[in-house]
Structures are given as structure tokens and as C-alpha cells.
MMTF fields as JSON, N, C-alpha, C and O atoms, coordinates in Angstrom:
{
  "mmtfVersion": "1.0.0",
  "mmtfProducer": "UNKNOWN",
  "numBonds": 451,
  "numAtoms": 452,
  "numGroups": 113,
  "numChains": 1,
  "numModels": 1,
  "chainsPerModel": [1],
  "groupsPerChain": [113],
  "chainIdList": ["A"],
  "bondAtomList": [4, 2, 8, 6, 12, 10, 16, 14, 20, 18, 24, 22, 28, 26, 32, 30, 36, 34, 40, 38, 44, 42, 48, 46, 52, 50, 56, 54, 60, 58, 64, 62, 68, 66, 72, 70, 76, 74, 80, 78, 84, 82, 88, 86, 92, 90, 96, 94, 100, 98, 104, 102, 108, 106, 112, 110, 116, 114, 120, 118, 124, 122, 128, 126, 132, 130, 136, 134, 140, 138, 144, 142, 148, 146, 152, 150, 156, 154, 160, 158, 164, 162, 168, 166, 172, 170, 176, 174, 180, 178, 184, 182, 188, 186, 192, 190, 196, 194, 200, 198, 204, 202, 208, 206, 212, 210, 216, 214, 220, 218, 224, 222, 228, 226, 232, 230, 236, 234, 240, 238, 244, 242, 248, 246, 252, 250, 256, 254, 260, 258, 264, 262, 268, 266, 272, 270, 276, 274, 280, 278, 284, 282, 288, 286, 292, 290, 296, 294, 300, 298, 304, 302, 308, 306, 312, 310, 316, 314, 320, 318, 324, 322, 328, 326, 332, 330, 336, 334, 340, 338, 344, 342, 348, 346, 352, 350, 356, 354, 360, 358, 364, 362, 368, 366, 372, 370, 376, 374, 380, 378, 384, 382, 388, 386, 392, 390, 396, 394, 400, 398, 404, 402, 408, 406, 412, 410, 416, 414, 420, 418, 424, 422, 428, 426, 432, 430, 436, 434, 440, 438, 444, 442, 448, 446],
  "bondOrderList": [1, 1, 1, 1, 1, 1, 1, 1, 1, 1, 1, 1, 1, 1, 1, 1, 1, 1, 1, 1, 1, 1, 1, 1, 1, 1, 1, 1, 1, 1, 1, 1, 1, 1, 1, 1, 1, 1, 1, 1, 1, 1, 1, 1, 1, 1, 1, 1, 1, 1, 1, 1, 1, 1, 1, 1, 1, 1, 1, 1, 1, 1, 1, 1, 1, 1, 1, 1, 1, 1, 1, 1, 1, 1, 1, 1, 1, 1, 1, 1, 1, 1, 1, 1, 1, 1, 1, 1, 1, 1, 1, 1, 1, 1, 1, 1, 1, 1, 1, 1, 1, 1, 1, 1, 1, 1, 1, 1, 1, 1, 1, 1],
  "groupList": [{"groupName": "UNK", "atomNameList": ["N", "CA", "C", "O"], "elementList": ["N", "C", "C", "O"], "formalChargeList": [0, 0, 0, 0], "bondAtomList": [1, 0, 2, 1, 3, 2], "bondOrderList": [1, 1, 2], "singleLetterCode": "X", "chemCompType": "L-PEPTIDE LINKING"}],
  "groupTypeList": [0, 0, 0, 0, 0, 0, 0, 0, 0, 0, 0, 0, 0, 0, 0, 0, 0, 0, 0, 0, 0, 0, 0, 0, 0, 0, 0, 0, 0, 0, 0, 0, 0, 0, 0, 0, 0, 0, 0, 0, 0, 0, 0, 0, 0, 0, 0, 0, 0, 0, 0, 0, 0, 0, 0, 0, 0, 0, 0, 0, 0, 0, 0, 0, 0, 0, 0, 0, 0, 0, 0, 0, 0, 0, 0, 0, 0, 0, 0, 0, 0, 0, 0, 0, 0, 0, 0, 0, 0, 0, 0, 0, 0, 0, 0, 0, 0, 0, 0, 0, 0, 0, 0, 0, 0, 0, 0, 0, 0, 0, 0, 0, 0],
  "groupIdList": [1, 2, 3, 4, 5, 6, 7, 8, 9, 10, 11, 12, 13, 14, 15, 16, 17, 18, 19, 20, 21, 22, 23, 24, 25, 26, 27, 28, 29, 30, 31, 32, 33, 34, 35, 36, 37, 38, 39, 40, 41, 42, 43, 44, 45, 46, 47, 48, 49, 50, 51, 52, 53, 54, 55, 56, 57, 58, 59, 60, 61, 62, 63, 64, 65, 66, 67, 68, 69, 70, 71, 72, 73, 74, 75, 76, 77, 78, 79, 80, 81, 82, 83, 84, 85, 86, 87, 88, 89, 90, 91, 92, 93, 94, 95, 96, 97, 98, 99, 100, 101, 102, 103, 104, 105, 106, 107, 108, 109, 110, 111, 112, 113],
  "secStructList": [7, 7, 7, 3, 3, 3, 7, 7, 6, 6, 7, 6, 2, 2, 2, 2, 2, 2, 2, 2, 2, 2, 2, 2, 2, 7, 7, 7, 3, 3, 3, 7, 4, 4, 4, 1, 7, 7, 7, 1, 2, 2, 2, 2, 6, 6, 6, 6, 6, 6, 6, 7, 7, 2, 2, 2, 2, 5, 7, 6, 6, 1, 1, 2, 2, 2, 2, 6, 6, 7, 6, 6, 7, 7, 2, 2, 2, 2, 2, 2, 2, 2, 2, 6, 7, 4, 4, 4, 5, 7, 1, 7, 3, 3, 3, 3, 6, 6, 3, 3, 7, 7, 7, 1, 1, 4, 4, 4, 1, 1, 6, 6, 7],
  "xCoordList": [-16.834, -16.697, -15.33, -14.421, -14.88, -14.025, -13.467, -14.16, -12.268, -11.793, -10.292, -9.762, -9.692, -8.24, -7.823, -8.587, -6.388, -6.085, -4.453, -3.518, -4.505, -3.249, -2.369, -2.637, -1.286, -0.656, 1.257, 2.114, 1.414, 2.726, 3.036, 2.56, 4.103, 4.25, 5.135, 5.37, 5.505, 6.269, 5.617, 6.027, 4.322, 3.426, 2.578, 1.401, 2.689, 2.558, 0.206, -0.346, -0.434, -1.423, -1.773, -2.913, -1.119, -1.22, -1.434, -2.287, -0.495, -0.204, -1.348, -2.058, -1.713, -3.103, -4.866, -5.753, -4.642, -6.18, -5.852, -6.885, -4.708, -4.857, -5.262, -6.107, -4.752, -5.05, -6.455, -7.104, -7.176, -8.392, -9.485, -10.68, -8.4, -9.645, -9.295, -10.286, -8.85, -8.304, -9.175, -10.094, -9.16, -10.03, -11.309, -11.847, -11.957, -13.37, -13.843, -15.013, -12.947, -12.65, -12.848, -13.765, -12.19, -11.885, -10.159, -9.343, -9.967, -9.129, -8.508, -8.663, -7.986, -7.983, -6.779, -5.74, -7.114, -5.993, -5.459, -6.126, -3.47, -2.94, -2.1, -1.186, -2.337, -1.614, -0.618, -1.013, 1.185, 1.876, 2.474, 3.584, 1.912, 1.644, 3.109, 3.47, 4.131, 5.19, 5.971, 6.923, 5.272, 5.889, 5.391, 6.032, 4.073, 2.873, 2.877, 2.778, 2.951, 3.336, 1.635, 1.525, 0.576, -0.747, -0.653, 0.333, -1.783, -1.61, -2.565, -3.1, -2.635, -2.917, -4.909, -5.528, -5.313, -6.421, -6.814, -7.676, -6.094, -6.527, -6.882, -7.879, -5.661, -5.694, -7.201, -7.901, -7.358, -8.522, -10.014, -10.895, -9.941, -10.548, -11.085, -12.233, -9.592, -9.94, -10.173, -10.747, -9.818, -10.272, -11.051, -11.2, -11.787, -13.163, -14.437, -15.468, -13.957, -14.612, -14.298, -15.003, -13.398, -12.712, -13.243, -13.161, -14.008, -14.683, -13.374, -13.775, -11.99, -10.866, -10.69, -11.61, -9.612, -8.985, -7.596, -7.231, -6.816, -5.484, -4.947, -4.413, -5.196, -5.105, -5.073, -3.948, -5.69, -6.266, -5.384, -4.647, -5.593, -5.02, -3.196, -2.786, -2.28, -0.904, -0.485, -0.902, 0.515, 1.695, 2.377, 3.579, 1.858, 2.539, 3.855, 4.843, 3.719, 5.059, 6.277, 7.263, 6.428, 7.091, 8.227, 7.954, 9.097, 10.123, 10.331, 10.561, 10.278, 9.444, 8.172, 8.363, 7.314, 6.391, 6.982, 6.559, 7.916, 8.603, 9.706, 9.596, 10.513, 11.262, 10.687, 11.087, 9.412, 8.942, 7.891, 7.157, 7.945, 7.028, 5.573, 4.995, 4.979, 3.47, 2.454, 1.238, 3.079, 2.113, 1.355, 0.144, 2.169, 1.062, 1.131, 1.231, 1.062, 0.529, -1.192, -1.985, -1.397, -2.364, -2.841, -2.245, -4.371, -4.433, -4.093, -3.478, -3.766, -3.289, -1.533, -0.758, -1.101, 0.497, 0.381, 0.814, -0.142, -0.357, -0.349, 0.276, -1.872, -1.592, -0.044, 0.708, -0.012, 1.471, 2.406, 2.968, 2.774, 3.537, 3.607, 4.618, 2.025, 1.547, 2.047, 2.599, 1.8, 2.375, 3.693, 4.273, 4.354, 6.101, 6.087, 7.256, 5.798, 6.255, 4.884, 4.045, 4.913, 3.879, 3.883, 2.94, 5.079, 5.375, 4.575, 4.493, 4.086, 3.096, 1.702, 1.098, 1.114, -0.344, -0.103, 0.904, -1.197, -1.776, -2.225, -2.92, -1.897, -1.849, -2.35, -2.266, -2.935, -3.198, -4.785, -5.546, -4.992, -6.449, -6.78, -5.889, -8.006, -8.963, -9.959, -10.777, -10.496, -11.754, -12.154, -11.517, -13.727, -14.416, -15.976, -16.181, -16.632, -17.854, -18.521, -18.801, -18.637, -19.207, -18.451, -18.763, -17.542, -16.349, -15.07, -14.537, -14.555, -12.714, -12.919, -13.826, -11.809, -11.256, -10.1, -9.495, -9.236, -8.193, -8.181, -8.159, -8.202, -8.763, -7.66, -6.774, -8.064, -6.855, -8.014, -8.578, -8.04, -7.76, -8.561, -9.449, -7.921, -8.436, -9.915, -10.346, -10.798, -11.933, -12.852, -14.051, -11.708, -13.139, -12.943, -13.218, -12.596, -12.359, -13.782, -14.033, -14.662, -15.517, -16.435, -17.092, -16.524, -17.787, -17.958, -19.118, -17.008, -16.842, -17.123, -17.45, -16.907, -16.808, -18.425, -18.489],
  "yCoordList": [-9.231, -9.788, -10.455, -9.773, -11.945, -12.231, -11.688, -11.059, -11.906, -11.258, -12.271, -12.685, -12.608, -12.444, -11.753, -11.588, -11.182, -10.492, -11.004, -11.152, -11.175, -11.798, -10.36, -9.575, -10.627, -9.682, -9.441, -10.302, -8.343, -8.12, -6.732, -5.621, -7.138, -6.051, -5.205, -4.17, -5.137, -4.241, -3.01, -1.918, -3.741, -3.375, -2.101, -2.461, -0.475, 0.352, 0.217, 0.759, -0.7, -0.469, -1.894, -1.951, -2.657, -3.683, -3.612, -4.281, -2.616, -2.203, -1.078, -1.27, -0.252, 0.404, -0.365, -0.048, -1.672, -2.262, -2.853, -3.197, -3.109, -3.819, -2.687, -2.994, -1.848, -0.235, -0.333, -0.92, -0.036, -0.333, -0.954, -0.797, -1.909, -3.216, -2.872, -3.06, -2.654, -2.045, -1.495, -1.986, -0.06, 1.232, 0.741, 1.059, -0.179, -0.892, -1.122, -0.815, -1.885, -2.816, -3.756, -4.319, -4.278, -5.887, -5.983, -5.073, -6.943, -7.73, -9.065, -10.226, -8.881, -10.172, -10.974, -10.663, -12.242, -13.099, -12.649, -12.526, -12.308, -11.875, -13.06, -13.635, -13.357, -14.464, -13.666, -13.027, -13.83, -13.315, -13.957, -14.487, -13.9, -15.232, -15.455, -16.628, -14.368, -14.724, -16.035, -16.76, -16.018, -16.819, -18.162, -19.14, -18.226, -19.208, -19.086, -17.916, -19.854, -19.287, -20.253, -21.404, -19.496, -19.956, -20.977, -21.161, -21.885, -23.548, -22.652, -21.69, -23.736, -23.648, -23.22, -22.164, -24.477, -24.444, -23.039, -22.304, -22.683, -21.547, -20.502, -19.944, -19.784, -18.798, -18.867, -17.92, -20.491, -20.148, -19.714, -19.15, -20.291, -19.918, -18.322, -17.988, -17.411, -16.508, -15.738, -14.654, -16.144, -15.115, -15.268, -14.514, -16.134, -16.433, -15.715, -15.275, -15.751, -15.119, -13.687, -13.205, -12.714, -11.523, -10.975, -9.844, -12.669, -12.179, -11.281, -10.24, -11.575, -11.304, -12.758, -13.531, -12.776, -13.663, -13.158, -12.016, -14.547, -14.757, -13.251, -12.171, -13.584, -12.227, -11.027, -10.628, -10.659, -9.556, -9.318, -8.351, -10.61, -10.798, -10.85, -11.117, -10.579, -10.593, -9.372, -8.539, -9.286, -7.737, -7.441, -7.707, -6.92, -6.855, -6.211, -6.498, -5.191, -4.284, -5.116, -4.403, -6.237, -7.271, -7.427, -6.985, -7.73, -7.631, -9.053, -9.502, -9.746, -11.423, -11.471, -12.566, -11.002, -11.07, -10.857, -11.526, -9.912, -9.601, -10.639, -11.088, -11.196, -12.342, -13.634, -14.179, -14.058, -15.069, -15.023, -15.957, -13.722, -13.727, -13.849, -14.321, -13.495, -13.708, -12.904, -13.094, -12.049, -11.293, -12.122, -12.312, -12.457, -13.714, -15.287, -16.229, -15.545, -16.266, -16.438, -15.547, -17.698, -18.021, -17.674, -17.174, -18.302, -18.15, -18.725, -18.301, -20.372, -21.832, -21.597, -22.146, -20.656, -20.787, -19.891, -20.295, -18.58, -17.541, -17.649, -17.14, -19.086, -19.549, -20.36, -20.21, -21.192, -21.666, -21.124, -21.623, -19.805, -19.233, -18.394, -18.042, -18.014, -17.505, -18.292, -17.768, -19.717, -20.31, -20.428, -20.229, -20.828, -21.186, -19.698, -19.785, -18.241, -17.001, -16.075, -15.431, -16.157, -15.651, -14.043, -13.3, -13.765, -12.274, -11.712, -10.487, -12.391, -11.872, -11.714, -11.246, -12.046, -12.355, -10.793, -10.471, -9.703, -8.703, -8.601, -9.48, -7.744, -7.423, -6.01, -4.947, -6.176, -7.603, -8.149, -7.545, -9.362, -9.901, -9.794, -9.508, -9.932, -9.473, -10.479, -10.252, -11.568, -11.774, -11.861, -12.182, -11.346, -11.54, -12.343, -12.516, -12.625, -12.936, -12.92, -13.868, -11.484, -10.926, -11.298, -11.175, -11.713, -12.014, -11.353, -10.718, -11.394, -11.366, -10.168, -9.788, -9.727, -8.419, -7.986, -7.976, -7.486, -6.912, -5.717, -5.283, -4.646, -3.586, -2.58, -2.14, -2.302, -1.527, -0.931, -1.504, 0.343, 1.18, 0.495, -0.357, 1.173, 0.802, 0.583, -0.426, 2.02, 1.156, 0.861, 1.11, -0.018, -1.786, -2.543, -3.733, -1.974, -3.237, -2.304, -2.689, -1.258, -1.198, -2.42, -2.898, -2.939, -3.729, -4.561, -4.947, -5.089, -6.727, -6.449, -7.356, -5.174, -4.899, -4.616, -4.286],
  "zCoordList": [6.723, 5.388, 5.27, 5.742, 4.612, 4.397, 3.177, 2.378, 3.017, 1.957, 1.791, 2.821, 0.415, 0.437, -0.626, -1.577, -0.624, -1.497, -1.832, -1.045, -3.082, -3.06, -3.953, -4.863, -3.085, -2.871, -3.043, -2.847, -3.362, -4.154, -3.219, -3.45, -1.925, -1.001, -2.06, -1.437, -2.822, -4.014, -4.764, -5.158, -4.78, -5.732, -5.721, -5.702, -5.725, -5.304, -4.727, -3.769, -5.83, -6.56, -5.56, -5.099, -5.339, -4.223, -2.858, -2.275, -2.193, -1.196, -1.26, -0.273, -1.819, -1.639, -1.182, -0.389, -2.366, -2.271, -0.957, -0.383, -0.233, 0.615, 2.051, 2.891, 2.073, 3.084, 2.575, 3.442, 1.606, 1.171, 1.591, 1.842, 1.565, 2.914, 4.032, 4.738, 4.369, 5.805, 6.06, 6.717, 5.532, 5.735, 6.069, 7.129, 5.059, 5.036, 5.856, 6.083, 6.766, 8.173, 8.014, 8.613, 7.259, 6.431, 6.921, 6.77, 7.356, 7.756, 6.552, 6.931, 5.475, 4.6, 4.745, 5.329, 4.022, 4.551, 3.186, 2.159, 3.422, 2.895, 2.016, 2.607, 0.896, 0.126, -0.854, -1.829, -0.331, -1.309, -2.457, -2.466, -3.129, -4.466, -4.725, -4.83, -4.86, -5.654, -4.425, -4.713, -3.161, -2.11, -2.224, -1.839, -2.832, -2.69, -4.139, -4.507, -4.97, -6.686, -6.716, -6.294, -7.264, -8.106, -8.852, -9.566, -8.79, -10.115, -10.322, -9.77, -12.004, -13.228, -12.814, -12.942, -12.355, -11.961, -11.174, -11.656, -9.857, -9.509, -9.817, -9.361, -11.152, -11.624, -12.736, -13.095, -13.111, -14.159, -13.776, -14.426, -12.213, -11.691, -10.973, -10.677, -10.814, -10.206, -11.529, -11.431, -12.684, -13.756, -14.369, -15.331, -14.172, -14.229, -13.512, -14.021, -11.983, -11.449, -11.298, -10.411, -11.904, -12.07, -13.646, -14.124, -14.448, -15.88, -16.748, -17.27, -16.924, -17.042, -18.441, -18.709, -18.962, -19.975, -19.488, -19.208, -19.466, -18.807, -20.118, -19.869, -20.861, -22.059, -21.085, -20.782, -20.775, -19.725, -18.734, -18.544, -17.946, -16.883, -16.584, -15.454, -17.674, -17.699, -17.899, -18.704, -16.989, -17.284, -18.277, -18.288, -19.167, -20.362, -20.31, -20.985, -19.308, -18.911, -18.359, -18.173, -18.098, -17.556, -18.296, -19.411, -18.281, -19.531, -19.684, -20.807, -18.758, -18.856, -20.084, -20.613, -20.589, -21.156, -22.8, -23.744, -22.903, -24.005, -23.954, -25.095, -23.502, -23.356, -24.055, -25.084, -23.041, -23.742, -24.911, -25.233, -25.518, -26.76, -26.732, -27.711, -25.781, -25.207, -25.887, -25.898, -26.408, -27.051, -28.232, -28.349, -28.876, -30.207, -29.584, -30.37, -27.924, -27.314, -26.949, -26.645, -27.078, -26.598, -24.836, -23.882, -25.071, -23.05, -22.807, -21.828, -22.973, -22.152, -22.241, -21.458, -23.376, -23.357, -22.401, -21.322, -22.4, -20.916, -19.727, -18.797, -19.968, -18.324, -17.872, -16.909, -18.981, -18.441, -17.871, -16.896, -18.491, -18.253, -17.121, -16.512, -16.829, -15.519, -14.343, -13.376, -14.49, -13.12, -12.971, -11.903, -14.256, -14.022, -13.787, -13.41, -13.649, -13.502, -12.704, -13.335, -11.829, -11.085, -10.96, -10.691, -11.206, -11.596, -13.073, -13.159, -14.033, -14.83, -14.755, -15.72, -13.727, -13.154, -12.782, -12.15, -13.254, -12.855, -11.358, -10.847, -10.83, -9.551, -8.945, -9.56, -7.52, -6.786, -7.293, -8.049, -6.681, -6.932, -5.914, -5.116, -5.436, -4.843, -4.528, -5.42, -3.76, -3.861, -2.2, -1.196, -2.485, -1.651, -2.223, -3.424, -1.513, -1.254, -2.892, -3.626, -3.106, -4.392, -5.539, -6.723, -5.097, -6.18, -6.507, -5.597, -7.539, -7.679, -8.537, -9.278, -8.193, -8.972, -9.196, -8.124, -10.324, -10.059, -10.325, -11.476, -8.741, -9.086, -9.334, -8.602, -10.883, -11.608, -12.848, -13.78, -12.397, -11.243, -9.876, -9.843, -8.857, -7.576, -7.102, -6.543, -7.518, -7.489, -8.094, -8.223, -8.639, -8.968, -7.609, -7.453, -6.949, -5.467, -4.794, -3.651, -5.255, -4.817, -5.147, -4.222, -6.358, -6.853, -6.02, -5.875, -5.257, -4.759, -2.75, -1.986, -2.39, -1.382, -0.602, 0.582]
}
């Protein structure tokens, strides 16, 4: 099964789904977003297919998120802000075959597997 998982080696909950696929015996191509920063288009896409709203989909715990006032933000000011700051995109994502996930808790990376 292909798989990628984009990924935040920081990320305690990242670094698990990715052992995860491992375990599976999935091999995924490892995209570390904050290196490879996500466009606009991509992300609408993977949360689309994750059935997520950039709403959803942002770290509220971020102190970036409280900085730029996101909370009585829109999704399109969200997404914006998602790409100029790739550090607010919920982590990690997940897609395979079956589709995208951000599995939080961990397994929802069963659904897709």
C-alpha cells in the first residue's frame, strides 16, 4: 500500500502514526511539511479528503493561532494563514489509497489503512 504522511519529527502523535505504518508494513513517503511548507490548493484538498474544515483542521494550542486572532477567523483567512504558517495545520496527515486522515487520536489511521 502506498501511503504519505506528512510529518512533524517533533511531533510526539506524528512520530507514532508514522511507527504505525511501519508496524503495518507500509513504507510511506515521508513529507516534512514545515520543510516543504503546503499551498493553498493542497491543503483544501487534503481536508477535503480527511472530511475536516480548515476550522478543524488548525492548532488551536499554537500560540501563533492566538497571535493572529483565528479564532473569529474564517476558513479562507485559516487557510491563509495555514500556508504563510505551516506550523498550524494539525498533525500529522495521513493519506493513503482510502483516503486522508489526521489521526488524532491515533486510530483513525486505522480507517484509511
Amino acid at each position: 500500500m502506498d501511503a504519505t504522511i506528512y510529518h512533524n519529527p517533533k511531533c510526539s502523535t506524528s512520530r507514532k502514526a508514522l511507527q504505525a505504518l511501519r508496524d503495518a508494513g507500509i513504507e510511506p513517503t515521508v513529507v516534512k511539511y514545515l520543510d516543504e511548507p503546503y499551498s493553498r490548493e493542497q491543503l483544501v484538498e487534503l481536508f477535503a479528503d480527511a472530511g475536516v474544515t480548515p476550522t478543524q483542521a488548525v492548532r488551536t494550542r499554537e500560540a501563533l493561532y492566538k497571535e493572529l486572532d483565528l479564532a473569529s477567523a474564517t476558513d479562507d483567512q485559516i487557510l491563509d494563514a495555514m500556508v504563510e504558517h505551516p506550523i498550524l495545520v494539525e498533525r500529522p496527515i495521513v493519506v493513503t489509497a482510502k483516503g486522508a486522515r489526521i489521526p488524532r487520536p491515533i486510530d483513525k489511521l486505522d480507517e484509511i489503512l
